[in-house]
Residue, then its C-alpha position, 0 to 999 in steps of 0.5 A: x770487205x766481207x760483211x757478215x749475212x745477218x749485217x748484210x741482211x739488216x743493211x739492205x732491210x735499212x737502205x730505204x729507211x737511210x735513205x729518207x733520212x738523208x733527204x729528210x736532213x737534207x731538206x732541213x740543211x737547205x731549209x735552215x739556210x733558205x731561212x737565212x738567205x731567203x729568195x724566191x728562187x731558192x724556193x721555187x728550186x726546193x719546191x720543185x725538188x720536193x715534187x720530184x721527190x714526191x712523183x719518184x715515190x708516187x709516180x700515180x700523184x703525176x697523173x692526178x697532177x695533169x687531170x688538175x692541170x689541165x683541167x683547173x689551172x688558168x696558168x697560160x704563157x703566150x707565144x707570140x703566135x695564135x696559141x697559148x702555153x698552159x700548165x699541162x704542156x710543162x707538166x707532160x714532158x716533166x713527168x716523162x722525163x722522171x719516168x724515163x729517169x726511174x726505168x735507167x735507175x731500175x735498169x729497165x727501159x721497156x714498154x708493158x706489153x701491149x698491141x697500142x705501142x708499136x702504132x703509137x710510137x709510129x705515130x710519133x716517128x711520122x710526125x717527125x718525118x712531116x716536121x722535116x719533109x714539110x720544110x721541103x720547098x715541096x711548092x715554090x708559091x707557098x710560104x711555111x708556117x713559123x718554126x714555132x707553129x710547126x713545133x707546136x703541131x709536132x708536140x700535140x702529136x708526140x704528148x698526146x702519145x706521152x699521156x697515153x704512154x704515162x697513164x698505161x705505166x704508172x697506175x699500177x693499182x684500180x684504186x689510183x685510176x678510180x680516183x682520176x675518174x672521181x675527180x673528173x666526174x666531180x668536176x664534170x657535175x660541178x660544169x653540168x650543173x653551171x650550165x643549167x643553175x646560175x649559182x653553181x655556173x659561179x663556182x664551176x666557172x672558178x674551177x674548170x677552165x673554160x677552154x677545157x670544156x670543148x666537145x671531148x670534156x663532154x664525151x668523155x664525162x657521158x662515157x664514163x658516167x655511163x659505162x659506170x652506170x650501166x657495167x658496175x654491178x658492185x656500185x649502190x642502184x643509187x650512185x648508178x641512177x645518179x651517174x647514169x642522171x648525170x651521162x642523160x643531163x650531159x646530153x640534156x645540155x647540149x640538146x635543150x641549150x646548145x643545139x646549133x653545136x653539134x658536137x655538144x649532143x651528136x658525138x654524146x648520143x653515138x658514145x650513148x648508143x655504143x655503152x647500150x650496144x655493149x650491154x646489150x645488142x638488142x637493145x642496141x638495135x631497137x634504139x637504131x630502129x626507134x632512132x631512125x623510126x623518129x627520123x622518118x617520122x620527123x624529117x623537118x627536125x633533121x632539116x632544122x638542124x642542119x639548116x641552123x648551122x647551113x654555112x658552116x657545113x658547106x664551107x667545112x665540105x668546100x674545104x675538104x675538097x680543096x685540101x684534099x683534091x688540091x693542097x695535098x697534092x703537093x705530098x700526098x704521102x707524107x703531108x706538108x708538115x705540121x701546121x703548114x698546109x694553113x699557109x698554103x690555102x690561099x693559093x686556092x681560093x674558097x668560095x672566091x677568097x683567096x684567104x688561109x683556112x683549115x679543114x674543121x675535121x680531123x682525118x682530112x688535117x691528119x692527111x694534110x699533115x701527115x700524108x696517107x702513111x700518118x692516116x694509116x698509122x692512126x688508123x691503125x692505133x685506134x684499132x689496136x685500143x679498140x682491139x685491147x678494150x674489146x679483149x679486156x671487157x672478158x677478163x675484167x670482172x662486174x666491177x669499177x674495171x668492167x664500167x671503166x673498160x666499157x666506158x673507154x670503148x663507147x669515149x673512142x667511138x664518140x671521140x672518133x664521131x666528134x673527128x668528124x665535126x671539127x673538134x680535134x683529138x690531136x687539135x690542129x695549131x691554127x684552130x683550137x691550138x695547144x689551148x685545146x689540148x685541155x680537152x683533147x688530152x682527155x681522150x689519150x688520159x683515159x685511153x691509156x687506163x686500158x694498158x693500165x688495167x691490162x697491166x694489172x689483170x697479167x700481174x694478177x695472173x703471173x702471180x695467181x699461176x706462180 
């Protein structure tokens, strides 16, 4: 049948419009007959239909949705082993999947250009590759960890990269990305102040997980505040004192009222002295230079740091040599497999215990795991997001972009410092588990924003030279 071009014209400038009238009558026929033979059932199905059709409209709701989840809801599901199940954990693969669905409804299944995807996706490949070679009798004395844990180190590897991959493709606008940052920085405000004033610890303890304020909740609140602050020329001189305030009083709370935990103030400082290095490297060296000038003067300060945590620090160092120089051994280039090197340290004791440990630093559970070839990749990842930040802070002008660019660039550095200390960006199933993934997702959350903002900036060109 030929439809004439000006009712063709009118169909295709109505499509949406019919569209949302068959949901819109839809929705009313499933609601009169929920009405008549109501269950709980029944509604949390609706519900869940019209969320999805809310995500279909505004896939950026998503993003909004996995900050709050993680972040604000205490909804957790045991799992007979060591580690939890929170609402983020659902939500990920959810939301991966309705991106998924909408790049084959728009015949387009490809990834935005960016130097991140390649090392990711490898990344995810040699998780993979571990899960089933570490189920290799690969030493006839050790036992395997359960097919649970073992699920459960993979899926940290694989939704780490699927919040960076979520958070690169669906903000398509700075005014979305704003938002999450907003909402982050206010919830961060609201967990500083509740450290240091009783009334608001009341309320910040009512909406912020506790488990979700690990060292990266830290990290990343001095980043962001700071790089706002420091970059975001167009911002009032008074919400940059107020947003550089809150990047000092983060700081403030780990050293004045944490300071035995070094991950509360150390990896915050580094993230400091990298935003100022970024805005100006001289002031970058003179804070080295006053930084080591302090220390020389002072050592009894350094002394009295370490000493404070004096145990933990030796044994940390005692077991990184052991699985480095022992436990690896077994398969030094492709790891034991996630969450199995743990069951294999009792066969070499620690300090004369034959007892199961982890290694409390993240590059040394990266080999563990994954081999040398896992430690290359990521390495290589985390190269590839510093080189697309760095490229970014040239094309980005003196607003919320160049503050969100420049922020990023300083949260690598201190997530990468924190590594070092024990506190996982990819946490390990036996120690802080998928629990802390509230807080490690963070870091993957706000890393993804750079592909998001480079997305925007090439759209912006293309349509500037078309």
């Amino acid at each position: 049948m030929i439809i004439p071009a000006p009712l063709q014209q009118i169909t295709e400038a109505n499509k949406h419009r019919l569209v949302s009238a068959a949901i819109a009558a839809a929705v009313l026929v499933l609601a009169a007959y929920l009405g008549y033979a109501s269950s709980p059932d029944y509604l949390v199905a609706v519900g869940g239909l019209l969320v999805t059709l809310v995500l279909f409209r505004r896939p950026e709701l998503g993003m909004v949705a996995l900050l709050i989840a993680a972040l604000c809801v205490p909804f957790s599901i045991g799992t007979g082993t060591e580690t939890t199940l929170h609402a983020a954990l659902f939500l990920i693969p959810a939301l991966l999947a309705l991106w998924v669905a909408e790049m084959f409804r728009q015949q387009s299944i490809r990834l935005a250009p960016s130097p991140t995807n390649l090392p990711l996706l490898l990344l995810v490949v040699s998780a993979t590759i571990s899960l089933i070679v570490g189920n290799l009798p690969l030493n006839y004395f050790a036992n395997f960890a359960s097919l649970p844990a073992q699920l459960g180190g993979w899926a940290i590897f694989v939704l780490s990269a699927g919040v960076f991959l979520l958070m690169g493709h669906q903000i398509k606008q700075e005014i979305w990305l704003q938002g999450i940052v907003a909402i982050f920085l206010g919830l961060g405000t609201l967990v500083a102040l509740g450290r240091m004033f009783a009334p608001f610890a009341v309320v910040s303890s009512a909406l912020v997980v506790d488990r979700a304020q690990g060292s990266l909740f830290w990290v990343w609140l001095v980043a962001l505040a700071g790089g706002q602050a420091l970059f975001n020329a167009r911002l009032s001189i008074g919400w940059r004192a107020a947003l550089g305030g809150l990047g000092l009083v983060c700081l403030g709370v780990g050293w004045f009222l944490a300071r035995p935990w070094a991950s509360g103030w150390l990896p915050e400082m580094i993230v400091l002295f990298a935003l100022i290095t970024l805005r100006s490297w001289r002031a970058g060296v003179l804070l080295g230079l006053v930084t080591l000038g302090g220390i020389f003067m002072n050592p009894e300060l350094i002394q009295r740091i370490v000493t404070a945590d004096q145990y933990s620090l030796d044994t940390r160092v005692v077991a990184a040599q052991i699985i480095l120089g022992q436990v690896i051994q077994a398969n030094p280039i492709l790891g034991l497999g996630p969450a199995n090197y743990y069951h294999y340290t009792p066969l070499y004791p620690i300090l004369g215990f034959a007892v199961r440990f982890n290694s409390h630093n993240q590059y040394v559970d990266i080999v563990a795991q994954l081999g040398i070839v896992g430690l290359a990749v990521f390495v290589w990842l985390t190269g590839s997001i510093a080189r697309l930040g760095w490229g970014l802070r040239e094309r980005v002008g003196n607003g919320f972009a160049r503050g969100y660019v420049n922020g990023c660039l300083g949260g690598l550095a201190g997530s990468l410092a924190a590594g070092f200390l024990g506190d996982w960006f990819l946490p390990f199933v036996y120690n802080i588990g998928l629990a802390g993934f509230r807080a490690s997702m963070l870091g993957w959350l706000f890393l993804g924003g750079l592909v998001a903002i480079k997305c925007m900036l090439d759209e912006r060109a293309l349509h500037s030279t078309g």
